[in-house]
PyMOL Python script that loads the backbone (N, CA, C, O; Angstrom):
from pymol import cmd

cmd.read_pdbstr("""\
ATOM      1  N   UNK A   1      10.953 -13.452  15.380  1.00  0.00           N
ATOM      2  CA  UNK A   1      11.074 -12.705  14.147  1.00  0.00           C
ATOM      3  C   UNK A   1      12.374 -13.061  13.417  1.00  0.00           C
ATOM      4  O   UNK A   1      12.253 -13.588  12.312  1.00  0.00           O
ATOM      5  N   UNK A   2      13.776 -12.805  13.967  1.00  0.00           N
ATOM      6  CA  UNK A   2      14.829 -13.286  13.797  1.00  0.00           C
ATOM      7  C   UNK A   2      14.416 -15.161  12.760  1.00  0.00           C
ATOM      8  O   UNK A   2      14.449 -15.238  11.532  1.00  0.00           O
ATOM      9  N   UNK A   3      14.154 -16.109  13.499  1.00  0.00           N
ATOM     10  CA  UNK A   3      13.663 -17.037  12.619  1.00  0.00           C
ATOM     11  C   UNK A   3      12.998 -17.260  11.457  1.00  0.00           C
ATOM     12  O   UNK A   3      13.268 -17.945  10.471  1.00  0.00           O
ATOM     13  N   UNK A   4      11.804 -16.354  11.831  1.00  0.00           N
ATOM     14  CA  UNK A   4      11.176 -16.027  10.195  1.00  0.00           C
ATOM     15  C   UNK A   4      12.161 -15.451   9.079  1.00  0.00           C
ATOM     16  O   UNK A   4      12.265 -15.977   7.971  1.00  0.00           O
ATOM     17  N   UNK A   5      12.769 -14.488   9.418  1.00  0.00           N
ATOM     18  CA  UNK A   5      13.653 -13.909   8.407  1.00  0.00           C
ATOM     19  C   UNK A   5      15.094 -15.005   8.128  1.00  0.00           C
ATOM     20  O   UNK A   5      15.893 -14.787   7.217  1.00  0.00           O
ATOM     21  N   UNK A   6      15.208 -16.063   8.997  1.00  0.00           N
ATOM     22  CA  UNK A   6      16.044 -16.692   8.670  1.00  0.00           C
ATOM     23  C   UNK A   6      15.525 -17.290   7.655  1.00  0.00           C
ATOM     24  O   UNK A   6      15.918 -17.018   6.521  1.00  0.00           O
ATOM     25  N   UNK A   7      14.512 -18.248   7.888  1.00  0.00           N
ATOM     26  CA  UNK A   7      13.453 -19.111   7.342  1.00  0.00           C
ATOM     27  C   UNK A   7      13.041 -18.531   5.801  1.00  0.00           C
ATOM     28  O   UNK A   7      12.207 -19.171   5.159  1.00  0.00           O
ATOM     29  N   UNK A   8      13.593 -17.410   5.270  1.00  0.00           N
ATOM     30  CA  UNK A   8      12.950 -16.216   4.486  1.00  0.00           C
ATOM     31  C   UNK A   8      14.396 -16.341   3.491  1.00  0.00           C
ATOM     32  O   UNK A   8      14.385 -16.398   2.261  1.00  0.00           O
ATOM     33  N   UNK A   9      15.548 -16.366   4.318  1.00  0.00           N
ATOM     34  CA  UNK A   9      16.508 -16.215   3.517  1.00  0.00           C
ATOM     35  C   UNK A   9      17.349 -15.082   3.798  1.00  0.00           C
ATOM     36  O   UNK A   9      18.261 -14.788   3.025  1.00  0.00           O
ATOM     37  N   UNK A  10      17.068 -14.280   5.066  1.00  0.00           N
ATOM     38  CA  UNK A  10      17.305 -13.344   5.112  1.00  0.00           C
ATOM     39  C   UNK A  10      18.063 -13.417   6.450  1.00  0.00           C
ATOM     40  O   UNK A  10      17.423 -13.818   7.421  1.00  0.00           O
ATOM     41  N   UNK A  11      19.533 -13.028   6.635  1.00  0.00           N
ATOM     42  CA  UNK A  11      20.501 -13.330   7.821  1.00  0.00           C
ATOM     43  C   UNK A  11      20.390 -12.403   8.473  1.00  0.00           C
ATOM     44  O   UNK A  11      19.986 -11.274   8.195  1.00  0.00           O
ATOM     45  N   UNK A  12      20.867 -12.978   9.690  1.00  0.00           N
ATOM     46  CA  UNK A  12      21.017 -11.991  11.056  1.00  0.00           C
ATOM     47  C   UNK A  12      21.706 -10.353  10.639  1.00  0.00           C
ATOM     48  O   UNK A  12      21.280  -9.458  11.369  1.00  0.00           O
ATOM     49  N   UNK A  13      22.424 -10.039   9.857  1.00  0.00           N
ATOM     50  CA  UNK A  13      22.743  -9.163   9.703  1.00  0.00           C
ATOM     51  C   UNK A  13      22.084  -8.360   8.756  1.00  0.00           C
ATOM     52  O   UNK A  13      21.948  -7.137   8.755  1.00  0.00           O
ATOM     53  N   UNK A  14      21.746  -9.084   8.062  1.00  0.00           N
ATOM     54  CA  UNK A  14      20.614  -8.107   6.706  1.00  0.00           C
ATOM     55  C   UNK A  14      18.941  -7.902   7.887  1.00  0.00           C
ATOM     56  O   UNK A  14      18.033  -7.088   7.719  1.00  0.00           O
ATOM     57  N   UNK A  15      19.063  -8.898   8.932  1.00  0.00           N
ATOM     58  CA  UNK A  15      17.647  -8.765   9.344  1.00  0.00           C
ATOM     59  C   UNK A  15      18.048  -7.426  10.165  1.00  0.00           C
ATOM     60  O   UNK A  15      17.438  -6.412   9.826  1.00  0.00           O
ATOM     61  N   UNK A  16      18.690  -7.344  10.864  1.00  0.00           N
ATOM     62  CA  UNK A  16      18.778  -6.649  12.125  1.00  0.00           C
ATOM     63  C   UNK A  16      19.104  -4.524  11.442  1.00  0.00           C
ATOM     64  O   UNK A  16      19.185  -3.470  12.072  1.00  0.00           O
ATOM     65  N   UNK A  17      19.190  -4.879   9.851  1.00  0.00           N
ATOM     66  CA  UNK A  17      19.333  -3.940   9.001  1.00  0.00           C
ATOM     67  C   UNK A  17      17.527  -3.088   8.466  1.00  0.00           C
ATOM     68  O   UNK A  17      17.080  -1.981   8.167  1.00  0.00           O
ATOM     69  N   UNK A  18      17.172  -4.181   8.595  1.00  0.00           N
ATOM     70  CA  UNK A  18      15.591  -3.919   8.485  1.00  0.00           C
ATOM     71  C   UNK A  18      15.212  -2.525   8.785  1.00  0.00           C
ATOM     72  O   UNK A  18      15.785  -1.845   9.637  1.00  0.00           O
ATOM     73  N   UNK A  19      14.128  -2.082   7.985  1.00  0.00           N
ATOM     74  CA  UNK A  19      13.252  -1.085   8.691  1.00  0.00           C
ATOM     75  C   UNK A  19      11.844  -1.531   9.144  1.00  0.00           C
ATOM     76  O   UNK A  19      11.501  -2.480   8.440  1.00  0.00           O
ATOM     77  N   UNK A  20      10.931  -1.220  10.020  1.00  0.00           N
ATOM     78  CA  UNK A  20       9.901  -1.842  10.323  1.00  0.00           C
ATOM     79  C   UNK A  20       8.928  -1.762   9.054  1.00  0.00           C
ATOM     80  O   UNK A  20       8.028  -2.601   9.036  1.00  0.00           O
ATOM     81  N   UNK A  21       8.982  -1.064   8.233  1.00  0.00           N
ATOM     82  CA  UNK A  21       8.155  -1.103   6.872  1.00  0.00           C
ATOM     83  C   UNK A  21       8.756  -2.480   5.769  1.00  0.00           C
ATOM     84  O   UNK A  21       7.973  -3.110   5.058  1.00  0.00           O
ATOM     85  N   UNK A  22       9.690  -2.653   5.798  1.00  0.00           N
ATOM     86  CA  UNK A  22      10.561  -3.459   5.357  1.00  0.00           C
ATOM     87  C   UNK A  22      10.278  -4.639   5.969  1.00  0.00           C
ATOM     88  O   UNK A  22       9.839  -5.542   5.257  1.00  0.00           O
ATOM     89  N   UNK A  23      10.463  -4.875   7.377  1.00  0.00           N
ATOM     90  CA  UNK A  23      10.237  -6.065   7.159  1.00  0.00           C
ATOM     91  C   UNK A  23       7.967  -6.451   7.161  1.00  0.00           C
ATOM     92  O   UNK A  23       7.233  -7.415   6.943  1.00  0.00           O
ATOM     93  N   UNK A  24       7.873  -5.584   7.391  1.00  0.00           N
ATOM     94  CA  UNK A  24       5.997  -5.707   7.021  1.00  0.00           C
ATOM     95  C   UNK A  24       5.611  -6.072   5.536  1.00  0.00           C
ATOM     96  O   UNK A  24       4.887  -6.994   5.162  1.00  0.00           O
ATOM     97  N   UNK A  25       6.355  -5.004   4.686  1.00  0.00           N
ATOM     98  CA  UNK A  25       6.662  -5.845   3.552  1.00  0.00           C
ATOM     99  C   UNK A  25       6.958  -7.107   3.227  1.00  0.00           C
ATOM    100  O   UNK A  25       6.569  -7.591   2.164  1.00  0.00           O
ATOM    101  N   UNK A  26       7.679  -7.780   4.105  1.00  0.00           N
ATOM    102  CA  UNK A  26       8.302  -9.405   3.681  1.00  0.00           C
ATOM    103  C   UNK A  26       7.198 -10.415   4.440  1.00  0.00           C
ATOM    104  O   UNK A  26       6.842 -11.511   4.006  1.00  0.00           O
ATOM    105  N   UNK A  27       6.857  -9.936   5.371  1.00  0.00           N
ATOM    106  CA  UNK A  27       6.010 -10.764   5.995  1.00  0.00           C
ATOM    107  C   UNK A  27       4.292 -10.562   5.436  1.00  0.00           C
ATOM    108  O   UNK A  27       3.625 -11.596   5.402  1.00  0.00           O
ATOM    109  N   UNK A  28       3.814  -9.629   5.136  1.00  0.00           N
ATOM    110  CA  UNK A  28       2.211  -9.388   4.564  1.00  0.00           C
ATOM    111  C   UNK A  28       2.700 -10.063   3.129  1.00  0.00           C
ATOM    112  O   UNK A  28       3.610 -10.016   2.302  1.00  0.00           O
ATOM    113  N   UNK A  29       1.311 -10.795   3.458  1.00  0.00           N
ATOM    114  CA  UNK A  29       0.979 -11.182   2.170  1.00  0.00           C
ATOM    115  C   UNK A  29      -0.218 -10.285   1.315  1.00  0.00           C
ATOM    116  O   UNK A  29      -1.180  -9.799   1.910  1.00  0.00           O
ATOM    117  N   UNK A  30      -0.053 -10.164   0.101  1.00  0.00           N
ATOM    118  CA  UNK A  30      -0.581  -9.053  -0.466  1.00  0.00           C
ATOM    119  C   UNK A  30      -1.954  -9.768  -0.746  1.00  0.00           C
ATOM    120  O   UNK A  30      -2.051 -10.909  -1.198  1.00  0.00           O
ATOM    121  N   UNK A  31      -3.218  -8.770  -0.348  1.00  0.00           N
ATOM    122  CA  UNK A  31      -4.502  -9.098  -0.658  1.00  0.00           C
ATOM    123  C   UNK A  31      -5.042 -10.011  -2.171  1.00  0.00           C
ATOM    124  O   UNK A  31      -4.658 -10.146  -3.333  1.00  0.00           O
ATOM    125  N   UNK A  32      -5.818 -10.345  -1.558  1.00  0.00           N
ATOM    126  CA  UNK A  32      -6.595 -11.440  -2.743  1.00  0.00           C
ATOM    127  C   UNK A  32      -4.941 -12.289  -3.763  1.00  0.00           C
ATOM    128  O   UNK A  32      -4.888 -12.299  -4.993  1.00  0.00           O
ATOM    129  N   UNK A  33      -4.076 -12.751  -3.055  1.00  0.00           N
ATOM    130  CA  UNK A  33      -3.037 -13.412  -3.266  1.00  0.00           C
ATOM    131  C   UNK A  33      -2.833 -14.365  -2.276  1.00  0.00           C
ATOM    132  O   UNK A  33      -2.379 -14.193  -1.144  1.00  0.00           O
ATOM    133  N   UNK A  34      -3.404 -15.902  -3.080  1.00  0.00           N
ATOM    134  CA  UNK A  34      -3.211 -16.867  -2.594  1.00  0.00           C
ATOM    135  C   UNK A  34      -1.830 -17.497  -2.368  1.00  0.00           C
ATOM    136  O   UNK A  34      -0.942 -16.667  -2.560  1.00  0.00           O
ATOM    137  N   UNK A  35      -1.363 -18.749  -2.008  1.00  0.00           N
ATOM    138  CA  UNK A  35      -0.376 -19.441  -1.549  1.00  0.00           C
ATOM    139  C   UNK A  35       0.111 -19.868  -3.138  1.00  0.00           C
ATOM    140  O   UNK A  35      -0.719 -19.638  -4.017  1.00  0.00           O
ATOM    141  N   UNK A  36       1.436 -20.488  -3.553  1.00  0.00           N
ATOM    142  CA  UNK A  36       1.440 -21.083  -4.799  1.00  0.00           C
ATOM    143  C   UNK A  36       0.790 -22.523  -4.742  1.00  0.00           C
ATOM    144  O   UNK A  36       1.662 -23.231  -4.239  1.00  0.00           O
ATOM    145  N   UNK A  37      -0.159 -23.184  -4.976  1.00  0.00           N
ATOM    146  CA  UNK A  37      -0.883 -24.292  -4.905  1.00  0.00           C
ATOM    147  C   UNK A  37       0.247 -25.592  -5.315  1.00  0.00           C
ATOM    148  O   UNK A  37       1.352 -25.299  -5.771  1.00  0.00           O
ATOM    149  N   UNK A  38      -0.042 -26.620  -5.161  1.00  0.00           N
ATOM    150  CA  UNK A  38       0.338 -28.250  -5.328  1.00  0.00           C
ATOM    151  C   UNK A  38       0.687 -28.247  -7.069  1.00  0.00           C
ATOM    152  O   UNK A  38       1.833 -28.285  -7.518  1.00  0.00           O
ATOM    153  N   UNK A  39      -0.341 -28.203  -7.755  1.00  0.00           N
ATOM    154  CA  UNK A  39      -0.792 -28.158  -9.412  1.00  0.00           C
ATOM    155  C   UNK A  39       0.305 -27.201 -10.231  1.00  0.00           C
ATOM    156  O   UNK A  39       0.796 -27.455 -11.331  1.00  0.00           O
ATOM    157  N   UNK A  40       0.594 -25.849  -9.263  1.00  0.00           N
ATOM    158  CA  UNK A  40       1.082 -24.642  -9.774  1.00  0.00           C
ATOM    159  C   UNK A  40       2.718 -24.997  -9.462  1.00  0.00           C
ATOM    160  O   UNK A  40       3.593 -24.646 -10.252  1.00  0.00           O
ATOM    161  N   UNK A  41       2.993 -25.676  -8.313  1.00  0.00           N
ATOM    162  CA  UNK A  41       4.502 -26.012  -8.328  1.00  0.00           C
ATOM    163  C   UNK A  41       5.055 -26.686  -9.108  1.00  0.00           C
ATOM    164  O   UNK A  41       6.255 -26.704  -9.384  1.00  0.00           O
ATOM    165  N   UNK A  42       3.954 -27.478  -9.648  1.00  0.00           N
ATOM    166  CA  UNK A  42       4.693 -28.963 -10.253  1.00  0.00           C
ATOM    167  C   UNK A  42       4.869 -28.391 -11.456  1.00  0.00           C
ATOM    168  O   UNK A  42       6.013 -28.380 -11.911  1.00  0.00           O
ATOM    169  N   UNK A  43       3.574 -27.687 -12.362  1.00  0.00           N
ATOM    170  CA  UNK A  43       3.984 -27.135 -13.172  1.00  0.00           C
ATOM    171  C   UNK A  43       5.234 -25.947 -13.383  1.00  0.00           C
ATOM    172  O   UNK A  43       5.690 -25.623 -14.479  1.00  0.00           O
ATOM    173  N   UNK A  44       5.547 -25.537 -12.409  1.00  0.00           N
ATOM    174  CA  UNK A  44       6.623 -24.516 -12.497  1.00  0.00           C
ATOM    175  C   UNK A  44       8.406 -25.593 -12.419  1.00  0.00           C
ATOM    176  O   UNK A  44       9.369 -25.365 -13.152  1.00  0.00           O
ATOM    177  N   UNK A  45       8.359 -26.445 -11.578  1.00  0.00           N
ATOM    178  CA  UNK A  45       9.001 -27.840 -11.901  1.00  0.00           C
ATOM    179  C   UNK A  45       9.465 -28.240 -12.930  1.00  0.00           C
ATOM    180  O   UNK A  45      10.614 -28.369 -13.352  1.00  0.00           O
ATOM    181  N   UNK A  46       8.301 -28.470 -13.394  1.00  0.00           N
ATOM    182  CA  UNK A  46       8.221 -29.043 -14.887  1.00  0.00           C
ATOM    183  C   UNK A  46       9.038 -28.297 -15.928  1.00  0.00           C
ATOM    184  O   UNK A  46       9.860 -28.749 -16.725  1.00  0.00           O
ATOM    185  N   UNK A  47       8.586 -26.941 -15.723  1.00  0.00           N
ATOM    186  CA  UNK A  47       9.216 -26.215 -17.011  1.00  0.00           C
ATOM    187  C   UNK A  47      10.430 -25.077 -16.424  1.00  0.00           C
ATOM    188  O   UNK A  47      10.765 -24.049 -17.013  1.00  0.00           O
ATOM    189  N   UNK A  48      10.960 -25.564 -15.134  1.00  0.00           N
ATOM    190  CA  UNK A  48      12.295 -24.852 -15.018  1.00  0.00           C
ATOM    191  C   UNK A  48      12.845 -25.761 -13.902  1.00  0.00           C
ATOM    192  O   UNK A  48      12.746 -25.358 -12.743  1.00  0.00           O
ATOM    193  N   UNK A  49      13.401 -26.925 -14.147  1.00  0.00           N
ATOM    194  CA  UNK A  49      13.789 -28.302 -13.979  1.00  0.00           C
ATOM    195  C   UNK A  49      15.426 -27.672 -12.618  1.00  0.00           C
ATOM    196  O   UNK A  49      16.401 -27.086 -13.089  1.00  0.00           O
ATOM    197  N   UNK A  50      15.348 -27.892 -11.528  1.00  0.00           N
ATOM    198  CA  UNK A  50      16.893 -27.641 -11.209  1.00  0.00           C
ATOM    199  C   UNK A  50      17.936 -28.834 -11.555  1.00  0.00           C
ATOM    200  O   UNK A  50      17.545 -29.962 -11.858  1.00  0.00           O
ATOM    201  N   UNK A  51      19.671 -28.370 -11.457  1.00  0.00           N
ATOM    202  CA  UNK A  51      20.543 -28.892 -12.484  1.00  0.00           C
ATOM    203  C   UNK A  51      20.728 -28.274 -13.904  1.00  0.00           C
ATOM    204  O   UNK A  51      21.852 -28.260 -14.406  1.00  0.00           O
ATOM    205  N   UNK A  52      19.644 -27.759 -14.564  1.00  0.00           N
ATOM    206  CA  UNK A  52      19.782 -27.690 -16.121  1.00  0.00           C
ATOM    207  C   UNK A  52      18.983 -28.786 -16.790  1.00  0.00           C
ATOM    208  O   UNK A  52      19.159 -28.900 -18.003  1.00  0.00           O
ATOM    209  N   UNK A  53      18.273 -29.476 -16.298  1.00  0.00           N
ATOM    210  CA  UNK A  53      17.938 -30.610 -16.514  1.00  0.00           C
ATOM    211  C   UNK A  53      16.955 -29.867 -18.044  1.00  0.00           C
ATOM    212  O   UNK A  53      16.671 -28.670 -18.004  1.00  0.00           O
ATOM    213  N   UNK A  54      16.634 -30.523 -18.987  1.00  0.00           N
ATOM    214  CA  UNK A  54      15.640 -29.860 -19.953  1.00  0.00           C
ATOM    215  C   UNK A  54      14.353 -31.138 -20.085  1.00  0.00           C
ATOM    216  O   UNK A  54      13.367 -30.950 -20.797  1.00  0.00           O
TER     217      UNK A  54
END
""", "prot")
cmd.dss("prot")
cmd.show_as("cartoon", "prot")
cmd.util.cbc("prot")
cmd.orient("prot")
């Protein structure tokens, strides 16, 4: 668990802060909500470039 929440962004100390609803929250993925797809990244890429790039 510790890993996932690393993996998440979320440190040993903010994890170990958790409530068990809290972290069920971070880990469920919310119904009929797919993954962000291949098509959907690139486009999100595209139009918010990292650097500043325009």
């Amino acid at each position: 668990m510790l890993r996932t929440s690393v993996a998440m962004g979320v440190g040993p100390p903010a994890f170990w802060l958790l409530s068990l609803a809290e972290w069920r929250m971070l880990t469920e993925s919310a119904p009929g909500v797919s993954p962000l797809g291949r098509v959907e990244f690139e486009r999100l890429m595209a139009a918010w470039p990292d650097g500043g790039e325009t």
